[in-house]
Every structure is written in structure tokens, then in C-alpha cells.
N, C-alpha and C positions, 0 to 999 in steps of 0.2 A: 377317654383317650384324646388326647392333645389332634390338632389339624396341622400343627408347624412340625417341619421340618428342623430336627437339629442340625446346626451345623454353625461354625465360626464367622461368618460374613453378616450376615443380619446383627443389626443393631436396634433395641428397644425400645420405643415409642419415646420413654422417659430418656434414657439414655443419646439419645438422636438429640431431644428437644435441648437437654442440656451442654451437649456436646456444641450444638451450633449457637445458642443463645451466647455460649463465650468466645466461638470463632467472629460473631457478627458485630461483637463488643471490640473483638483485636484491628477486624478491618475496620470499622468504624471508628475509631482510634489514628490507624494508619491513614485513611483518607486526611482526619484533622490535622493532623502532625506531619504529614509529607515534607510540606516545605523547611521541616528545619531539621531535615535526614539527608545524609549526603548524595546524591543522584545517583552514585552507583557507587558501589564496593571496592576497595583497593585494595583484597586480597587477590594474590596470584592464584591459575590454576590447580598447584599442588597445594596449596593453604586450603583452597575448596576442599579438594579432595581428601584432606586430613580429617576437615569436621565431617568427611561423611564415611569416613573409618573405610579401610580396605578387606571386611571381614567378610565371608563369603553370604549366598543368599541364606535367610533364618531357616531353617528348618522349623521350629515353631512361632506362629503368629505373636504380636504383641497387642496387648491393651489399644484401642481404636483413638478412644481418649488422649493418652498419652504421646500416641502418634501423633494427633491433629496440631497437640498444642507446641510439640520438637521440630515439627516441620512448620509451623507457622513462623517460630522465631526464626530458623535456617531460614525462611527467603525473606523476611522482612529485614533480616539484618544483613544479607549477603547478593542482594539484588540490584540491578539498573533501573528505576521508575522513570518510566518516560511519562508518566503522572504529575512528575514534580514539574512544578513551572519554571526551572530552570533547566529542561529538556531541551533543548535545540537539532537534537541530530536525529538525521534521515526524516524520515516522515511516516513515524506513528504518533497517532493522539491520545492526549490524557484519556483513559475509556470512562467513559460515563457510569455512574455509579450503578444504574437501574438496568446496565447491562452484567452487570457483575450477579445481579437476582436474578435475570435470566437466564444465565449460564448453568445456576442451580437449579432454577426449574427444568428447564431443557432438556439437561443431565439426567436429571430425576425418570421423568418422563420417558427417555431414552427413545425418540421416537427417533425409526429409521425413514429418513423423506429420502430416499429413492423409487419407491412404490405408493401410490394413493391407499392403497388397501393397507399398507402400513404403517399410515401417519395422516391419516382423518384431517385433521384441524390442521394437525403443522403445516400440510400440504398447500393448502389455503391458506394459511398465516402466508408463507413464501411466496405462493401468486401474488397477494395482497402488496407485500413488500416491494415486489419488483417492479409493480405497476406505481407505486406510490415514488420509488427513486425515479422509477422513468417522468415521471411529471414534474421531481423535483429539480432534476437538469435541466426540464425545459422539452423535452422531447414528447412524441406522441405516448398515452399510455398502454397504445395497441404494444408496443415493443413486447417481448418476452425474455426472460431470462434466468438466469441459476447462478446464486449464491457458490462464492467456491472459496475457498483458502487465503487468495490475495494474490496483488498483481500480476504474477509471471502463471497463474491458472487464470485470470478470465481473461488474460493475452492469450494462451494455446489458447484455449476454447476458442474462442473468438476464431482467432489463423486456422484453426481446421474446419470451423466451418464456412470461413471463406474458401477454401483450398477443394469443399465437394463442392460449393456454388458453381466455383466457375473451372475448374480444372475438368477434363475430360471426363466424360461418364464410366470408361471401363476403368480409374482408377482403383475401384473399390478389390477388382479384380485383376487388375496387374499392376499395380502399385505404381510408384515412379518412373520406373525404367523406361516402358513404353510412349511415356508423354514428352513432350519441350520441357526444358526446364523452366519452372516454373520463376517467376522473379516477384519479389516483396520489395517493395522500396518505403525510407523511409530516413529519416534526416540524420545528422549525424549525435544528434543531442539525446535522440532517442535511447529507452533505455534498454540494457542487455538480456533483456527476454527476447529481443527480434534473433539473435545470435544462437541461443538455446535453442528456440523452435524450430529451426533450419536446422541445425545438428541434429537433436531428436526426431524429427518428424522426417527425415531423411532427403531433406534439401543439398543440404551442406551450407556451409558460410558464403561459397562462391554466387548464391542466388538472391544474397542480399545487396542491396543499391544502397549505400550510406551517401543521399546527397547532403552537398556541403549546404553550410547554414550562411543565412545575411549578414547583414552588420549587426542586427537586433536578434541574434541570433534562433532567429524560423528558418524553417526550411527555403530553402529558395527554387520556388516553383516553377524559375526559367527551366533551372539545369532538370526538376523535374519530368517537364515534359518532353526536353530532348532524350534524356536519360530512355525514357520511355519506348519514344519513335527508335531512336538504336538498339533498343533490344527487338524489336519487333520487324528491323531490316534483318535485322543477326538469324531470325527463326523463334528466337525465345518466347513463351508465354508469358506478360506482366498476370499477374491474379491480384495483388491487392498492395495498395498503397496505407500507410500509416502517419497517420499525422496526431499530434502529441499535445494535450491541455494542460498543462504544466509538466516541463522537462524537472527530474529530477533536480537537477545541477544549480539550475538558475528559475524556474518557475516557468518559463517563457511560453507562450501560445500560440501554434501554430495559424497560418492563415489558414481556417477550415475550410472558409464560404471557396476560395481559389480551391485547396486538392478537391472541394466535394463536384466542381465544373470539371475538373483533371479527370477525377474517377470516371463521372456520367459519359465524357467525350468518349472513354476508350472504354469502355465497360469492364472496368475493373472492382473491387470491392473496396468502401470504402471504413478504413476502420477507424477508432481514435483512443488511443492511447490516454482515460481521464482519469488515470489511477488514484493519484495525487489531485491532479486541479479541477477536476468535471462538478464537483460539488460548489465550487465558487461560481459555479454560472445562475446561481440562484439572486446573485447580489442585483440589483437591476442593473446600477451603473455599469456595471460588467459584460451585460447581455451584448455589446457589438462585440467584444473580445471572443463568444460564442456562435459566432452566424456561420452557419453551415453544418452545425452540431446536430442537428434535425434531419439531416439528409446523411450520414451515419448510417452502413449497413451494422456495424456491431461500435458499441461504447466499451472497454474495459474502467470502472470505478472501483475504488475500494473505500465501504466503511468505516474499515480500520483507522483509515490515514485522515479524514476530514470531518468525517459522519461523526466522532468519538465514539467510535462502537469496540468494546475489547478485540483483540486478536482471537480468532481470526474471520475476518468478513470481507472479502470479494465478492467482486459481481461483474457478470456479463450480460448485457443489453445486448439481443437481435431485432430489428425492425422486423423480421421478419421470422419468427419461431421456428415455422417449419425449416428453416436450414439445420437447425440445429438437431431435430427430429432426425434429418436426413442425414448428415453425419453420424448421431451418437446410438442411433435405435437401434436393437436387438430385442426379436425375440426366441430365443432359444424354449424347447417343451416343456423345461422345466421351470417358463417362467407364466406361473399362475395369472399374469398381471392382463387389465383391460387397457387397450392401444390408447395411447396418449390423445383427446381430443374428445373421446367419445365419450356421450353424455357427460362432456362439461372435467372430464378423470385428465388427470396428469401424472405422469411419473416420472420424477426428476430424475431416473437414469439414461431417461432419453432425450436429454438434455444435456448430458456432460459426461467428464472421463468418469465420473464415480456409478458403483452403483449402490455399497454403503454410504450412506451421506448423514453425518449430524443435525441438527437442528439449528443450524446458524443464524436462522434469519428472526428466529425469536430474540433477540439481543436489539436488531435494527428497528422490528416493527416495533418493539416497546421504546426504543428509542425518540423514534420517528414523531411518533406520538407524546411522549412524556416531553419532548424541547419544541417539537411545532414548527411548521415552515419559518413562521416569524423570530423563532428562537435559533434556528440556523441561520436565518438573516443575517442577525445581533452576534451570534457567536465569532462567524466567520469575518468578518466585515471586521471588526476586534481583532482580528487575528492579523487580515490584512494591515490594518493600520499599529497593530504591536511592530511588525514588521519593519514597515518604515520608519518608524521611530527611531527602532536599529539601526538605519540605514544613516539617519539624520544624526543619530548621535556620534557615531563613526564619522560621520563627512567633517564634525563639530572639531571633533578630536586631533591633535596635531601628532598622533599618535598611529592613526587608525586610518587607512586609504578605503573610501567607500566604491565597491566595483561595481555590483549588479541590484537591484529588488525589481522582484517581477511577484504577481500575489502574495504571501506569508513567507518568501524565500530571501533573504540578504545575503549575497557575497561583500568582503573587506579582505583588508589583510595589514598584518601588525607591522608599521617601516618603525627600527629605530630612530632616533631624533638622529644620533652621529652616524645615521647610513651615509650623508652625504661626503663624508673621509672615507671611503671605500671605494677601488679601484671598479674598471671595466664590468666586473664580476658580479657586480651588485644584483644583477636578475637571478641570476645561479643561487648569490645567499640569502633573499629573500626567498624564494622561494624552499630553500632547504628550511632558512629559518620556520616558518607559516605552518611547513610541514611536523616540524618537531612541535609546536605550539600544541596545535590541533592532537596528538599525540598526547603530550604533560596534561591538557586541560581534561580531556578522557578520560586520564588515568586519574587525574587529583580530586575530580566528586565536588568542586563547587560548582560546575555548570555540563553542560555536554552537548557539543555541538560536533558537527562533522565538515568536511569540505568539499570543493571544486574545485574544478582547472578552468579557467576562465581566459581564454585569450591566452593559453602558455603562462598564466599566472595561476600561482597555488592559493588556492583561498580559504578562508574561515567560512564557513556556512553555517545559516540558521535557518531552521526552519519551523515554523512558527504555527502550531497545531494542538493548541494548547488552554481548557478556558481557566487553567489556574494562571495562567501566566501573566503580571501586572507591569505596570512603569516603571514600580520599582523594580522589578527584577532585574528590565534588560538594564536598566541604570547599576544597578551592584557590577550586570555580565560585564558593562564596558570597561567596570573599576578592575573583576577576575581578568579580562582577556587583555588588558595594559601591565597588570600588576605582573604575569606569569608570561605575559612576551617579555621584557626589559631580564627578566632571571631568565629566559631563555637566550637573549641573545648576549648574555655576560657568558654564559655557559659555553657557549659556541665559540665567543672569542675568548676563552680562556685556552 
């Protein structure tokens, strides 16, 4: 008598072995070949929708085989690679190959790291991880933290456990209504997770402070501190200030070492938004652009965007753990689990909004390890200077207006050469034009960059997070973003 289980989901030793030997062959293939696959697909939504046929769910299964190999062509031929080194938009990174076997093993394993009794090793891989980013920003490794999704999760996390630090103690018990309102301040560059957390967490938008930025667009920490003392004649509670290590838009880096003297005066929490840039403070040259990054009640970084770790890999740094404890812990009877702390046990759902939790952090720690502090060095530092390059060859161009580079980020924007035969207007159609540009270059698959408003000007943005990415490339981009501005702006004046 047989020990298995019949049934349809199991796949046989042989069968498995074969099946993945020619999935491993297909990505391996796609890694080599990337760069001369179009960056993203130029089927419409309904074109999608046609190859994947409108016919209801199967009632019976299909061959596993057959599957793997229909769906591997569907996304290799109908995808966006932000792998391909002529990726420029928003900021995700080419993922590193040796996270893509993690994902398989991870998967496999399926271990659940919200409880220690449920995830042994991964538990500890994750401690390990978070200690290991904490040092690689440059911060103490006492820090604690929990692997989450990406940006706009280790910003909440973060904001609610500022929000039990310093907000009243009977919040947990009569929610907001009882207390001052509470105030967040934080620049105007900053990104739209501060906007979400206030609506969701029941602030409202009105509890946000959007101070205005300088010339070199940081926050400007005069109007901050006044900003401050008037809500605190007003009766309001300030809780926590945000300051930003590379703004989406332009890269830009707040003055930390100034908000983290702003925080300590008023006792406020000090957060830092290093979703995007916190991972460049490994560069030495860089290390004054970071002074005050150490004095950080919570860091938000993501993997995803610098680390080259596949989607998805967020992460929240606390200097201090037990806030986090103290916000997200629950033990209801039906939870089997030993208190986080004792004998050395941790259980990451008291640590965060989840209490299912994947195994993310195995992607990062084999990461971490397989390119080396020295290897993030080299990568990023590369990336910095692919960047300028852009910036250099645009300023070069009698084509191309160079606006902003601040870390791996360039703003420009395309002027035709007979913009100057064009009446008063010329702001309005530049910027219409820059906008339809940015649009056509999306849609057309030789490059894919995204934009900014920079000063009331629409801009090209790049953003440059990428280790395929060469000289040659941005050199072809300058030739794509000249060639299909000039057929842009025929189109407009036609």
C-alpha cells in the first residue's frame, strides 16, 4: 500500500526535475538576451486580454508542464523589464539574479516568519538581515526591524510607531478623538505615503505640515521650526517630523543632522524617509550628505529600489525595537506563541501589520552576501555616475535643457531648436510638449523613463538603478529622447 496521497497538485520528482531544468534554461536565456527585447510591450490592455482568452475558470486541471512553458512565453513576450538597462523609470532595480533562486527556495519552503516556532532559520536569517542593513547605512546594529512589501509599508509602520511613542497613552483605548490633534510635518518633495497615513490611520490630510523647500530644494528648516512653535501656541500635538534621503522627483537629501536637533529640542520622533536613497550612504564620499542619519527614531529603505533585490523587499529600521513591540503586539489565547524577547524568540507579527508574513528577507541576505559591502560600493557609485553622465550629455546637447542630478536621479527636458519663433506661450508648450514625450517614449519600448515637475517645469526623469545599465546606453537614450521629441513636437504643430 502506497504512503501518497493521490491527488492532482503533486508533481514527480522526475517531472519537477524536468520541468524546472527548461524553465531555468528560458530565464537564463532571458537574463542574456534582455537587452535586445523591447523594455516593455506595446500591446493595449484588450490585446492583453485577448491572449489570455475570456473563457470561464477550467473545471478540469491542465498538464503542469504545458502550463509552465504558455506562461513563460506570455510574460517574457508581453512584459515591462525594469532589468533591461534601458529602464529609467521610477525606481525599481534590475533584481539580481541569485534573488530570483531565492524566491524559489523561499517559496518551496513556505515558511510562515510571523511566529519563531514557525519559521526556525528564516527567523534568524531576517534578524541577521536587518542587523546587517542597519550597519550598511551606517547606523547602530542595535536597530530592529521587519522586512515589509515596500515603501508606503515601512513608512506606516514606521508613523504608527511613532504615533504610540509619543501620542497619549490612553490612545490605544479611545482612539483619536480624545487627544490634540496630532501634527506630522514634513517637506513638500516628500512622497505621497505621508497623505495615505493621515487618511488611513485617522488623522486626516488637515494634520499634515507640507513645509515649503529651499532653492536646492530641502526642506527648509526655518519655516520648520516656526511651523512647529505655531501649532504648539494653537494647542496641537507635533509627534513626528520626516525628513527624506532622496526625494522621488529629484534625488535630493534632506538636511538630517538640522531636523534630528529640531526633533531632540521639541521631543518629537524623528523619522527618515530612505526609501530610494538610504542605501547610497554607503559611498564614503557621501557620508556628510548622511550626518544625522544615526540619530533616526525609524529609517524607511527599500531593497527593491537600490539593494537590486526582486520585488518585493521593504524594510523598517527602529532604534529602538520595543516601540514596535508596543504598537503591533497581540496576544490573543489562541496564540500559542513565546513573548517576543524571551530567550532570545522573536515573532515578526509583533513587529508589524502582518501576521502571515513571507520569507522576504531570504532574497536580501543571499544578496547581501553573494555582491559584498564592497560590491554595493562599486555598484552604486556606477550608478551615481551613469547618472551624471546623463546629466552631462543632455547639458552637451543643443537639444536637451539639463534641470536637476542629485544621486542616480537626472531631470532635462526636450526644447525644440525653432522653440525660439514661438510666442509668450512657450512655458505652457514646453511643458505640454515634455509631457506627450514622456508618454510616446513609454509607450514605444526603446527606453522607459518617467518624470518631474521641477520648478513649474515638466521634466524627463531618470532614474538610474541599474547594474546592466552601460555608456552606451544612456548614449543610444540621448539619440531615442532627440529622435521622438523633434516627431513629437512636428505632431503638436501640425
Amino acid at each position: 500500500m502506497t504512503n501518497k496521497r493521490e491527488n492532482s497538485i503533486e508533481i514527480s520528482k522526475a517531472e519537477f526535475q524536468k520541468m524546472g531544468y527548461k524553465l531555468i534554461d528560458t530565464i537564463s536565456d532571458f537574463f542574456d538576451n534582455i537587452s535586445d527585447k523591447p523594455v516593455t510591450t506595446s500591446k493595449s490592455p484588450k490585446e492583453l486580454q485577448k491572449l489570455l482568452g475570456d473563457s470561464s475558470l477550467p473545471k478540469h486541471g491542465s498538464a503542469a508542464a504545458d502550463l509552465l512553458t504558455s506562461t513563460s512565453k506570455l510574460l517574457l513576450d508581453n512584459s515591462l523589464f525594469n532589468g533591461h538597462p534601458k529602464f529609467f523609470g521610477f525606481i525599481t532595480s534590475s533584481p539580481a539574479p541569485i534573488g530570483a533562486f531565492a524566491d524559489l527556495l523561499a517559496s518551496s519552503i513556505n515558511a510562515n516568519v510571523g511566529g519563531q516556532i514557525l519559521s526556525p532559520i528564516a527567523t534568524e536569517i531576517e534578524k541577521q538581515t536587518i542587523k546587517w542593513l542597519a550597519e550598511f547605512i551606517g547606523v547602530s546594529p542595535n536597530y530592529g526591524g521587519v522586512l515589509v512589501s515596500g515603501g508606503n509599508m515601512a513608512n506606516f509602520t514606521a508613523f504608527l510607531a511613532a504615533r504610540t511613542a509619543k501620542a497619549p497613552k490612553s490612545i490605544k483605548e479611545d482612539g483619536l478623538s480624545n487627544s490634540k490633534q496630532l501634527i506630522t510635518y514634513c517637506s513638500k518633495s516628500t512622497h505621497t505615503w505621508i497623505d495615505k497615513a493621515a487618511i488611513l490611520f485617522g488623522h486626516g490630510t488637515k494634520s499634515v505640515r507640507w513645509i515649503p523647500t529651499d532653492a536646492s530644494n530641502k526642506m527648509n528648516n526655518q519655516i520648520l521650526e516656526q511651523t512647529i512653535k505655531d501649532d504648539l501656541k494653537k494647542g496641537h500635538q507635533p509627534f513626528m517630523v520626516v525628513g527624506t534621503a532622496g526625494d522621488v522627483s529629484t534625488g535630493v537629501i534632506d538636511n538630517l543632522e538640522a531636523i534630528a536637533a529640531i526633533c531632540k529640542a521639541n521631543d518629537l520622533w524623528f523619522h527618515i524617509d530612505g526609501a530610494y536613497g538610504a542605501p547610497a550612504a554607503v559611498i564614503p564620499e557621501l557620508k556628510e550628505l548622511f550626518k544625522g542619519i544615526k540619530d533616526a527614531d525609524s529609517i524607511a529603505l527599500d531593497p527593491h529600489k537600490w539593494l537590486y533585490s526582486p520585488l518585493e523587499a521593504g524594510c523598517t529600521l527602529v532604534k529602538n525595537p520595543k516601540h514596535l513591540i508596543n504598537t503591533y503586539s497581540s496576544h490573543p489565547e489562541y496564540y500559542n506563541f513565546s513573548l517576543s524577547e524571551e530567550g532570545g524568540s522573536l515573532n515578526y507579527f509583533e513587529y508589524g501589520l502582518q501576521n502571515s508574513r513571507g520569507f522576504r528577507a531570504l532574497k536580501v541576505w543571499l544578496a547581501l552576501q553573494h555582491i559584498g559591502n564592497d560590491g554595493y560600493i562599486k555598484l552604486i557609485t556606477e550608478d551615481i555616475e551613469l547618472s551624471k553622465y546623463f546629466y552631462e550629455l543632455a547639458n552637451k546637447h543643443p537639444e536637451i535643457e539639463p534641470v536637476t542630478q542629485n544621486l542616480s536621479i537626472a531631470t532635462f527636458r526636450y526644447i525644440p531648436k525653432d522653440l525660439e519663433k514661438m510666442d509668450k506661450k512657450r512655458d505652457t508648450y514646453l511643458n505640454t510638449l515634455n509631457e506627450e514625450l514622456v508618454n510616446n517614449l513609454q509607450e514605444g519600448g526603446e527606453l522607459f523613463l518617467s518624470n518631474a515637475i521641477v520648478l513649474e517645469k515638466y521634466c524627463l526623469r531618470t532614474c538610474i538603478v541599474n547594474f546592466r545599465t552601460t555608456k552606451k546606453d544612456i548614449e543610444e537614450s540621448i539619440e531615442i529622447i532627440v529622435k521622438e521629441g523633434r516627431k513629437t513636437h512636428e505632431q503638436l504643430k501640425a
